[in-house]
C-alpha positions as a Python dict, from the first residue, in 0.01 Angstrom:
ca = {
    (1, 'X'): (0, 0, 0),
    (2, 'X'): (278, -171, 140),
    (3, 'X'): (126, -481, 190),
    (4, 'X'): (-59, -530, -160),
    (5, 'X'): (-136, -910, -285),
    (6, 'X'): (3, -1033, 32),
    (7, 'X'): (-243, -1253, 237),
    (8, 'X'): (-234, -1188, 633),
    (9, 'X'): (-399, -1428, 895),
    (10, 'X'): (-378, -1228, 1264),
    (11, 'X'): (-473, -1467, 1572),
    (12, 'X'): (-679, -1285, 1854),
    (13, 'X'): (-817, -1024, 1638),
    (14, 'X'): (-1200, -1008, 1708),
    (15, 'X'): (-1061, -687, 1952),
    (16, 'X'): (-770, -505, 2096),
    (17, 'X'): (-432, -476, 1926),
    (18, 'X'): (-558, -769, 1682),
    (19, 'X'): (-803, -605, 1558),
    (20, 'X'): (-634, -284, 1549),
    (21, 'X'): (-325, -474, 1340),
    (22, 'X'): (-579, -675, 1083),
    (23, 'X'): (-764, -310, 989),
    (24, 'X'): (-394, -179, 964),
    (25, 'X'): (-280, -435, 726),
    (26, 'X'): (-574, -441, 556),
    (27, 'X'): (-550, -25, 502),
    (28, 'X'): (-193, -164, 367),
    (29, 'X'): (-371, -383, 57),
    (30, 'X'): (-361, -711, 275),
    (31, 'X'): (-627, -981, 204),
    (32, 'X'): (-667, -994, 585),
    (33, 'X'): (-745, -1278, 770),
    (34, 'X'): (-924, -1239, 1129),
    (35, 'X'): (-880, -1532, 1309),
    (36, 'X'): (-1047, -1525, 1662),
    (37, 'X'): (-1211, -1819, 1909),
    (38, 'X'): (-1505, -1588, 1910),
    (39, 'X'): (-1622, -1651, 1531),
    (40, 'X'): (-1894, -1414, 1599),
    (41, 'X'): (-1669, -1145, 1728),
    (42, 'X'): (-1424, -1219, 1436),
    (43, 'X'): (-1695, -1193, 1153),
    (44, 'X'): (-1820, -856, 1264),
    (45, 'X'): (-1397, -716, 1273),
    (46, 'X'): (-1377, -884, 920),
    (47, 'X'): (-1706, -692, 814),
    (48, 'X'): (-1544, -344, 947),
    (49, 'X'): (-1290, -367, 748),
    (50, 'X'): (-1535, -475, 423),
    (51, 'X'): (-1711, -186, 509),
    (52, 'X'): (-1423, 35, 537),
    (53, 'X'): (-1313, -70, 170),
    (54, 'X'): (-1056, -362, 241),
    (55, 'X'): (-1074, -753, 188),
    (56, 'X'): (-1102, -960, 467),
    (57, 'X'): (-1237, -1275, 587),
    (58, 'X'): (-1326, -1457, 945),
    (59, 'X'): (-1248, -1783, 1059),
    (60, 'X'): (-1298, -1919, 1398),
    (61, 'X'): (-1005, -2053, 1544),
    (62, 'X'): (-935, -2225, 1922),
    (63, 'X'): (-579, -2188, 1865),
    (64, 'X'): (-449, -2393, 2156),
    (65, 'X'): (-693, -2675, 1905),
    (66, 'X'): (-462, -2818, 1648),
    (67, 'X'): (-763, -2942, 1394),
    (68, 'X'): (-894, -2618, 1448),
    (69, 'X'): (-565, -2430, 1322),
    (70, 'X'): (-507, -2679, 1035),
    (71, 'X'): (-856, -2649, 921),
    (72, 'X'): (-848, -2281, 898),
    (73, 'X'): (-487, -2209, 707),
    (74, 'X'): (-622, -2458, 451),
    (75, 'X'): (-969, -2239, 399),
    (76, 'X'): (-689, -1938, 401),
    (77, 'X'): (-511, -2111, 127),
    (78, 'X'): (-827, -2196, -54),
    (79, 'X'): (-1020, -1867, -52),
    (80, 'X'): (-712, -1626, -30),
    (81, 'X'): (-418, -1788, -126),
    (82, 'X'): (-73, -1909, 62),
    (83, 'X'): (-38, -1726, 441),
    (84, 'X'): (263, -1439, 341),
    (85, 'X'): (235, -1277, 700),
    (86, 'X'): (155, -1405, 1037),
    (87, 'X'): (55, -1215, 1334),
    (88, 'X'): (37, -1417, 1656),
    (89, 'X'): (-126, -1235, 1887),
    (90, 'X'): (-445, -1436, 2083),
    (91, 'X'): (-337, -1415, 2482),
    (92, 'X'): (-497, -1403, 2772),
    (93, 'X'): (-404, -1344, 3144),
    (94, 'X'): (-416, -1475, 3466),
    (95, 'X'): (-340, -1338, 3828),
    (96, 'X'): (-227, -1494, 4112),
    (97, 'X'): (71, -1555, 4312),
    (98, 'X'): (327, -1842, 4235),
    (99, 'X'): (176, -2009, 4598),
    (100, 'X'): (-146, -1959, 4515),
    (101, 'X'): (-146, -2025, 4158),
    (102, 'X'): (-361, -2326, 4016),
    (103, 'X'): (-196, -2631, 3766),
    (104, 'X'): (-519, -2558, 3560),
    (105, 'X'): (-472, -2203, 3501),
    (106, 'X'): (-41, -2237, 3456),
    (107, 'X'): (-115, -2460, 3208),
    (108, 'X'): (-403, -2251, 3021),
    (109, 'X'): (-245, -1964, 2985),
    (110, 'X'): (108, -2164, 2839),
    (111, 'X'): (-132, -2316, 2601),
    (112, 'X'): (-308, -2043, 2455),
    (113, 'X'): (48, -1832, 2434),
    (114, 'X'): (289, -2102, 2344),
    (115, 'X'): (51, -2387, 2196),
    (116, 'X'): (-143, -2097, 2025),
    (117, 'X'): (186, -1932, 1876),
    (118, 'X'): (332, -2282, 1715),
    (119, 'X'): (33, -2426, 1594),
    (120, 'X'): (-38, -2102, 1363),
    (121, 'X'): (349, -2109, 1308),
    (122, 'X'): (462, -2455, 1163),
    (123, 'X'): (40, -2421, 937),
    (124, 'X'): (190, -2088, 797),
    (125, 'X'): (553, -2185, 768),
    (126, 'X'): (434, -2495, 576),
    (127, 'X'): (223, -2273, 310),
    (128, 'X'): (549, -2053, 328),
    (129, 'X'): (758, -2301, 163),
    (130, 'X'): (528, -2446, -43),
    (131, 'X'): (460, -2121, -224),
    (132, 'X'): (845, -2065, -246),
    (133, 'X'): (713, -1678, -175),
    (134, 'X'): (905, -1692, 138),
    (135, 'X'): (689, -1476, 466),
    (136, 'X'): (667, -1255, 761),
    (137, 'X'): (583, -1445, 1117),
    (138, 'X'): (542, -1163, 1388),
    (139, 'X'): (485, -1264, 1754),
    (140, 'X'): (357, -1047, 2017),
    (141, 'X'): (555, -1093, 2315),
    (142, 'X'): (569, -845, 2596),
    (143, 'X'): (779, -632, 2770),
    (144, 'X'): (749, -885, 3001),
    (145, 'X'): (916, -1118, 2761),
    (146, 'X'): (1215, -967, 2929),
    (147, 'X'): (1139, -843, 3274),
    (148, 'X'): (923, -997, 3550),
    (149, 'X'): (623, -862, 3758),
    (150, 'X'): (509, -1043, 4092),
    (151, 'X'): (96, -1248, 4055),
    (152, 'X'): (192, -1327, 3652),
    (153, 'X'): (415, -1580, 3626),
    (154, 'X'): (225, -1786, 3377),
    (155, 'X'): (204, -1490, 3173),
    (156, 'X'): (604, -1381, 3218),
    (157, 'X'): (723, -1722, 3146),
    (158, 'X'): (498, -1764, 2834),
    (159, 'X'): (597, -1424, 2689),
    (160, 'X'): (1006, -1516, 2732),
    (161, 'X'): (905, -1830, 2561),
    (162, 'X'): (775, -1654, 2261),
    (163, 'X'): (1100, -1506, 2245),
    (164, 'X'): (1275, -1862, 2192),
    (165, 'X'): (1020, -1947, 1970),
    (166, 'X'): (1053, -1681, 1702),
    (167, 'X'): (1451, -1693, 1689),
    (168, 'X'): (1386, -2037, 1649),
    (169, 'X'): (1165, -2002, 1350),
    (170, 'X'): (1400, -1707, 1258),
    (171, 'X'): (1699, -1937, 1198),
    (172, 'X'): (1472, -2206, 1046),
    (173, 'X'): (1280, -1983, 814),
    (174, 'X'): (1601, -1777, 664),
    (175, 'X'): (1666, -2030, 379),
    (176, 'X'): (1334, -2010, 259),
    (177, 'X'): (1331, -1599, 274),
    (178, 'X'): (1057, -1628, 647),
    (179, 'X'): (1129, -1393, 852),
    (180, 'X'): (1026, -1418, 1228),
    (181, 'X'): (1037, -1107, 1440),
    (182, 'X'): (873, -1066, 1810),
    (183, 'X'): (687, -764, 1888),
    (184, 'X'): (673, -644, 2231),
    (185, 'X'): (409, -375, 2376),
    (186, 'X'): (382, -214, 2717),
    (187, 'X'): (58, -156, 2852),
    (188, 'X'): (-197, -133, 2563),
    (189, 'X'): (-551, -18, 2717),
    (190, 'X'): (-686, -343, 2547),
    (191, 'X'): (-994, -554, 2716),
    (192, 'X'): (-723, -819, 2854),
    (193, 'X'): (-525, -498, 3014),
    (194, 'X'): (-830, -320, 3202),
    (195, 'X'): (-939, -659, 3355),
    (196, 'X'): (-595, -640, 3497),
    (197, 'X'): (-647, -347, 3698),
    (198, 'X'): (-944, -391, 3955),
    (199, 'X'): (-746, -748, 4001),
    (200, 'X'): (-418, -585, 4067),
    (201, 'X'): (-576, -318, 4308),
    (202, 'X'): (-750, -591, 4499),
    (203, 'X'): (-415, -763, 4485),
    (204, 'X'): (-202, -543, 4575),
    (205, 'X'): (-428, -306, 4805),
    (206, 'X'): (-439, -26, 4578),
    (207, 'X'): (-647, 176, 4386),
    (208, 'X'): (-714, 152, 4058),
    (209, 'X'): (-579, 505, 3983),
    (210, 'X'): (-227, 384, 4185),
    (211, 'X'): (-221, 29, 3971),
    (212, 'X'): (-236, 229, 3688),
    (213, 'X'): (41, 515, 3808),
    (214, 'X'): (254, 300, 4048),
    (215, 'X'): (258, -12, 3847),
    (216, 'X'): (142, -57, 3543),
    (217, 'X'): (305, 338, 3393),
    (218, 'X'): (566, 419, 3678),
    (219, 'X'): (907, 322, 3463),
    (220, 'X'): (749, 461, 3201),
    (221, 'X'): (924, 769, 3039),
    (222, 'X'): (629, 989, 2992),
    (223, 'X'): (347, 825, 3229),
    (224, 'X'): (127, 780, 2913),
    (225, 'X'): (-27, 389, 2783),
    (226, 'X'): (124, 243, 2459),
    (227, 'X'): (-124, 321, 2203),
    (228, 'X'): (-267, 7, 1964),
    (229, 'X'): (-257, 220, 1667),
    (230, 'X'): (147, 233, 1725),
    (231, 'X'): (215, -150, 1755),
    (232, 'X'): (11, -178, 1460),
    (233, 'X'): (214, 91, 1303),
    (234, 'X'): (519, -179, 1381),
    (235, 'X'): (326, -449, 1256),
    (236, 'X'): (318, -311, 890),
    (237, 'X'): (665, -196, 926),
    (238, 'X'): (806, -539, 1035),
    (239, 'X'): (565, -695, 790),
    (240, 'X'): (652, -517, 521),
    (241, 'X'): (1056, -494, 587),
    (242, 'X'): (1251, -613, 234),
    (243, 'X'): (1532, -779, 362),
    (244, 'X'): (1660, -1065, 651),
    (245, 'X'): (1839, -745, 792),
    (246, 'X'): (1565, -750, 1041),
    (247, 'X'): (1469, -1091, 1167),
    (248, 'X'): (1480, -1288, 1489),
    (249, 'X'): (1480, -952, 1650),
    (250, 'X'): (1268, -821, 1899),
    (251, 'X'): (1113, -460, 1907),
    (252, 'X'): (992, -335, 2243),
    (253, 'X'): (698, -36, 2200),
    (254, 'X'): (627, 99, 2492),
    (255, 'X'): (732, 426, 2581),
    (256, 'X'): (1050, 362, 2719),
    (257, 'X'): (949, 67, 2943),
    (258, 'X'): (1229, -163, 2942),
    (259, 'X'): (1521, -13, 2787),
    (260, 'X'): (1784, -189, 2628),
}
């Protein structure tokens, strides 16, 4: 129970590696948080886990919506206690090239990844502090938080951002014992990721079989997806982690895309 008495909000985690993260931490003894813009979505995840023997609870959250994110760390703080981890996770994607790329849809997809990571931030580092029981902020970047692929740029230059943004809170969390660590998948077969592929075949004039071989797995070391189950597995582990020894750091999982 590695995460006993600790109270965990994760962003985006009605489905995919959210939810696989919030019923991870909540395995861990986490009062578990599932925050979601879907409320429905997110009060059926919190209920699985219920079910399954943890505590959890749902709140609705837009969190590109400031009053939104304010309003739900203070329920947090009121039915569970101060925030002690933070998972920022909610994304979304969008693909097009840079010349035919819409202003509307840059600037949605920056919000939700950028806007949506500091708003949960600077709530959670605030309860942080004020609890003097210092914290965990994990982002979930990308391995595109450090390489490039062509019809994302939105999504590339968000994900380095993230980056920025967690050393940043890193250096600013250390004398209050936060730590602030990025986490960075490969391809996770998560709802976001298989809406990718018919896209990027009609893109790219492929099939779906060859986006999934020739793009998304090809510098891969073993051809397989990154499995939910192991970023979670990171989650707890980063989480969890005793010391500063491990902060502002990135981990990439995703079977040996992007080495380094």
């Amino acid at each position: 129970m590695r995460l006993a008495n600790k109270t965990a909000l994760v962003t985006g985690a009605a489905s995919g590696i959210g939810k696989a993260i919030a019923e991870a931490f909540a395995r861990e003894g986490a009062k578990t948080v599932v925050a979601d813009r879907d409320g429905v979505a997110a009060a059926a995840a919190a209920e699985e886990i219920v079910r399954a023997g943890g505590i959890a609870m749902a709140v609705g959250m837009d969190v590109t919506d400031e009053t939104q994110v304010e309003a739900g760390a203070s329920r947090v703080l009121a039915e569970f206690g101060p925030i002690d981890v933070l998972v920022n996770n909610a994304g979304i994607q969008h693909i097009d090239s840079l010349v035919e790329l819409d202003f509307a849809n840059w600037k949605k997809l920056l919000a939700v990844h950028l806007d949506g990571a500091f708003l949960p931030t600077r709530a959670s580092m605030r309860q942080m502090i004020a609890s003097c029981r210092g914290g965990s902020i994990l982002f979930i970047g990308s391995v595109h938080s450090f390489e490039a692929s062509p019809r994302k740029a939105p999504y590339v230059t968000a994900k380095h951002g993230i980056v920025g943004l967690a050393r940043t809170a890193a250096k600013e969390g250390a004398e209050h014992g936060i730590r602030s660590n990025v986490i960075c998948p490969g391809f996770v077969r998560t709802p976001l990721v298989e809406k990718q592929i018919p896209e990027l075949a009609q893109a790219m004039g492929l099939s779906e079989t060859e986006v999934i071989q020739k793009v998304m797995l090809a510098t891969t070391i073993d051809g397989e997806f990154t499995a939910a189950g192991d970023v979670a597995e990171t989650a707890v582990f980063l989480a969890a982690f005793p010391s500063a020894a491990l902060s502002g750091q990135s981990i990439v999982v995703s079977h040996g895309w992007h080495l380094h």
